[in-house]
C-alpha positions in Angstrom: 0.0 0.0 0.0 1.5 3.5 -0.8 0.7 6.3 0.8 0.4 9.8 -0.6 2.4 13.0 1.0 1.3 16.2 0.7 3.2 18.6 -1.5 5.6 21.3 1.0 4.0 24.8 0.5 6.0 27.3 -1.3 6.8 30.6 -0.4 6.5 33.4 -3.9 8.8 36.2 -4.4 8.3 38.6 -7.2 11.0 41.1 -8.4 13.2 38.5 -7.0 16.2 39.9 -8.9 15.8 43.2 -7.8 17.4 44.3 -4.3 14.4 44.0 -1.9 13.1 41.0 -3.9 16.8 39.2 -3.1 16.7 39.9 0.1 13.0 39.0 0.8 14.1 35.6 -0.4 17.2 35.2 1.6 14.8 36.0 4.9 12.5 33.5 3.9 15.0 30.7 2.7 16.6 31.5 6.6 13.1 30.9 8.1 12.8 27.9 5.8 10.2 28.0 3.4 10.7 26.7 0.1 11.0 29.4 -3.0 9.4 30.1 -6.0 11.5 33.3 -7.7 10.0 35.6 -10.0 11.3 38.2 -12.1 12.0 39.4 -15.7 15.7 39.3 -15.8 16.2 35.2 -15.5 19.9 35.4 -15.7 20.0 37.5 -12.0 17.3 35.0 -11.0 19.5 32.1 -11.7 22.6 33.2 -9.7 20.2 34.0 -6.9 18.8 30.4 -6.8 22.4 29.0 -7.1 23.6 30.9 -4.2 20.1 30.1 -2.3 20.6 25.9 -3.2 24.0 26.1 -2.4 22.7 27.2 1.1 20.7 24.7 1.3 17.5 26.0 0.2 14.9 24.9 -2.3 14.5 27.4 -5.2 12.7 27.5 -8.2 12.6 30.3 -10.9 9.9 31.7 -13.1 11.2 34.4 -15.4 8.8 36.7 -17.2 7.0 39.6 -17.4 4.6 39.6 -13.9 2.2 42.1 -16.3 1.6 39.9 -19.1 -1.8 38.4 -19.1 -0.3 34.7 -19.2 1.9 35.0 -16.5 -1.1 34.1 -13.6 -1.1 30.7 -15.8 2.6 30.2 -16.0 2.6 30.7 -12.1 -0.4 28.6 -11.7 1.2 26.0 -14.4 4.3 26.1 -11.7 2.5 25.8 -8.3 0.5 22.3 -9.4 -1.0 20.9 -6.4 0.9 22.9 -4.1 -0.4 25.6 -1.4 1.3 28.9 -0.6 3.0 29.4 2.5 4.0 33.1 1.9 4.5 35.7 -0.7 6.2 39.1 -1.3 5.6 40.6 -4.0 7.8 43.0 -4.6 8.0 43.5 -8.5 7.1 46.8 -9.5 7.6 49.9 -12.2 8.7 53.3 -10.5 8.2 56.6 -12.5 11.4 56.5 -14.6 10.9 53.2 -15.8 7.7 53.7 -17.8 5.1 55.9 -18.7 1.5 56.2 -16.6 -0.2 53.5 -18.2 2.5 51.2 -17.7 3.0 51.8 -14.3 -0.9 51.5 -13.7 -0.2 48.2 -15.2 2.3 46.7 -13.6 1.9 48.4 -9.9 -2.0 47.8 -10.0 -3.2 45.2 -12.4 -0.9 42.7 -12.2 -0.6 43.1 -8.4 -4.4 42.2 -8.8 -3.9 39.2 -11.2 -1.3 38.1 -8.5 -3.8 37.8 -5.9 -6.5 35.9 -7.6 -4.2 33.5 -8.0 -3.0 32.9 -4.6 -5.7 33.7 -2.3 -7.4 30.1 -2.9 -4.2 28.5 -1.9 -3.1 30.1 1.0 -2.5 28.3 4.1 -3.9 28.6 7.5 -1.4 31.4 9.0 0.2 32.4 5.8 0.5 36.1 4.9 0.8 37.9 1.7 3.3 41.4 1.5 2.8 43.6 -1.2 5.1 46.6 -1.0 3.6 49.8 -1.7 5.6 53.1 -1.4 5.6 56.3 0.8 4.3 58.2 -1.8 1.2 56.4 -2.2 0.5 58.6 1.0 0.2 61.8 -0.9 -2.5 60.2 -3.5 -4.5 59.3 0.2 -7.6 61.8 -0.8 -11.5 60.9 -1.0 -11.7 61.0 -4.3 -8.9 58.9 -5.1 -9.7 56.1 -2.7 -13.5 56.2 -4.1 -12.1 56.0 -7.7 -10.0 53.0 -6.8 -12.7 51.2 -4.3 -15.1 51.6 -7.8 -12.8 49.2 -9.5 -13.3 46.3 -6.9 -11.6 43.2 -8.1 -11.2 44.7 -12.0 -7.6 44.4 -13.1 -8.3 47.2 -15.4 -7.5 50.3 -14.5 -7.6 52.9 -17.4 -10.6 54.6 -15.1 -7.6 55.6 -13.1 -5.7 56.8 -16.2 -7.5 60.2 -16.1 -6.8 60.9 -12.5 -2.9 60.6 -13.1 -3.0 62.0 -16.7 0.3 61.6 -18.9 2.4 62.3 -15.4 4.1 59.2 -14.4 4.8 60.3 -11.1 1.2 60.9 -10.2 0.8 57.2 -11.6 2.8 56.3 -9.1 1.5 57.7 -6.0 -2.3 56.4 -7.5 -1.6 53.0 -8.4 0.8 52.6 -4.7 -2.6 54.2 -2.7 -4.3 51.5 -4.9 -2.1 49.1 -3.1 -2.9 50.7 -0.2 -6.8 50.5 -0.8 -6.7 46.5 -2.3 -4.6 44.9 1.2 -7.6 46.6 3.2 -10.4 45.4 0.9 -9.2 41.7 0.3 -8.3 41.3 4.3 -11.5 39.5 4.4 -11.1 37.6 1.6 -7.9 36.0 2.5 -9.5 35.7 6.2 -11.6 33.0 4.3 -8.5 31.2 4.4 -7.3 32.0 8.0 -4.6 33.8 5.9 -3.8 37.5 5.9 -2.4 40.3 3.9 -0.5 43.3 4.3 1.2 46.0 2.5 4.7 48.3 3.1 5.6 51.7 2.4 9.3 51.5 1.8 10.2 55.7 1.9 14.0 56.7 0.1 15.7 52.9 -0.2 19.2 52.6 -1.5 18.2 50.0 -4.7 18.9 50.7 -7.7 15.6 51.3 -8.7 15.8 54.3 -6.2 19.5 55.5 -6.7 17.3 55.9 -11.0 15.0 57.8 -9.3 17.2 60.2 -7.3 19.3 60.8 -10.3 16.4 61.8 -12.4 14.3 63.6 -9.1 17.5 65.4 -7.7 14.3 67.0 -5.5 14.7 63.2 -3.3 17.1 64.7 -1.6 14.9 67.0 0.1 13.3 64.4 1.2 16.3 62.4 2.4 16.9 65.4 4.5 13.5 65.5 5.6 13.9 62.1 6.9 13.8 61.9 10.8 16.6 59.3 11.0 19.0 60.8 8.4 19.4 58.6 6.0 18.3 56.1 3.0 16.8 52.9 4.3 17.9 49.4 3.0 16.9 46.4 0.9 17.3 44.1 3.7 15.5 46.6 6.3 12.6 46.0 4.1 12.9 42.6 4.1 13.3 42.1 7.8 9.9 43.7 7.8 8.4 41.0 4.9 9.8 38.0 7.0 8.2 39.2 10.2 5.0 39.7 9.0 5.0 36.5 7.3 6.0 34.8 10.2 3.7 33.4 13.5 4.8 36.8 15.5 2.2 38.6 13.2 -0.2 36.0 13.4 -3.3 38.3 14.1 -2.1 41.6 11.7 -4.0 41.9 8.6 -5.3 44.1 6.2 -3.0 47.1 6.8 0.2 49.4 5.9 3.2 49.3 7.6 5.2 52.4 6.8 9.0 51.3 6.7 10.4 55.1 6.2 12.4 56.2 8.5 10.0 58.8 9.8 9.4 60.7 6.6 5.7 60.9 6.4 5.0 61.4 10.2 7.7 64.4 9.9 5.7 65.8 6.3 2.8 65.1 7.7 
């Protein structure tokens, strides 16, 4: 007589390449959940899941585009019959790296297309981290948040388009608040599940992605100044903060923001 095991859950990291995407998965290898990597640039995601087996951790990749209408297949092709123990999903488009429609598409309707996919397979206790920004803050107005409740579950949103205009930036801050908006409304949801779901505002982080940002915004550094503790924070600061809240410690914390800034919006505030 055989028996049959139950597959492990997995643990899903989007962005994976990118610095708080790398570090995400480092934390969670440590706390011993096995990886499923995602990204665009499959060469990085390779040498990241070489150094994580060499440590001793199980890693798989999934290279594509996270905004392409297939890739909830491809990921769902890749899961099979297995549950999700965590995700952070960190993959995202910042304002010099596309123009408004694209950012509303990749910051808000893939994020949405992400979580249709894993909210029937969460575990009991699991917890899904979608990181938002700081700046989402600024796009925190009633009009905004009514626009983006309107949408519900869509993964469209061109009603947003007219909001931000042809200003990437303002793109931004919308689709982030949408980020914002979508952990509180789907709290429930995941609930369902005895799962949960958070979001974090990362303020001025020393990636790449952001050193792009300050080059072209030299304005940041206002901001940096403006920052209570003085400085830029770091990938693995942001991580730390993904690995608790995917971990038993925040076993009853759902359906909120945690603002990982350094004191920036408290001190604009």
């Amino acid at each position: 007589m055989t028996t049959q095991t139950t597959p492990k859950p997995v643990a899903i990291i989007t962005g994976a390449a990118g610095g708080m995407g790398s570090a995400s998965a480092i934390r969670l290898a440590i706390a011993g959940h096995d990886l499923i990597l995602c990204d665009l640039d499959a060469g990085r995601l390779d040498t990241l899941a070489a150094t994580l087996r060499t440590a001793g951790a199980n890693a798989e990749v999934l290279a594509g585009d996270i905004s392409h209408g297939d890739f909830p297949g491809q990921l769902t092709k890749l899961l099979g019959d297995r549950e999700i123990s965590a995700v952070v999903h960190t993959a995202g488009l910042s304002p010099t790296r596309g123009d408004a429609t694209k950012v509303f598409t990749v910051n808000y309707d893939a994020s949405i297309r992400l979580l249709r996919v894993i909210q029937p397979r969460m575990i009991a206790g699991a917890c899904a981290v979608l990181i938002a920004s700081s700046a989402g803050y600024s796009a925190a107005k009633p009009d905004i948040d009514a626009a983006i409740d309107a949408l519900g579950l869509s993964d469209d949103s061109s009603p947003l388009h007219a909001i931000a205009g042809d200003n990437s930036g303002y793109a931004y801050s919308v689709s982030k608040r949408g980020v914002h908006r979508m952990v509180e409304k789907q709290a429930a949801l995941f609930g369902q599940r005895g799962a949960r779901i958070m979001s974090i505002s990362p303020g001025l982080i020393d990636t790449q992605m952001g050193r792009d940002e300050k080059k072209a915004h030299p304005i940041m550094d206002e901001m940096r100044k403006s920052t209570p503790l003085q400085r830029e924070g770091t990938a693995d600061e942001i991580a730390s903060v993904a690995a608790f809240l995917c971990s038993p410690g925040a076993s009853f914390v759902s359906g909120s923001d945690v603002k990982v800034d350094g004191g920036v919006i408290a001190a604009m505030g």
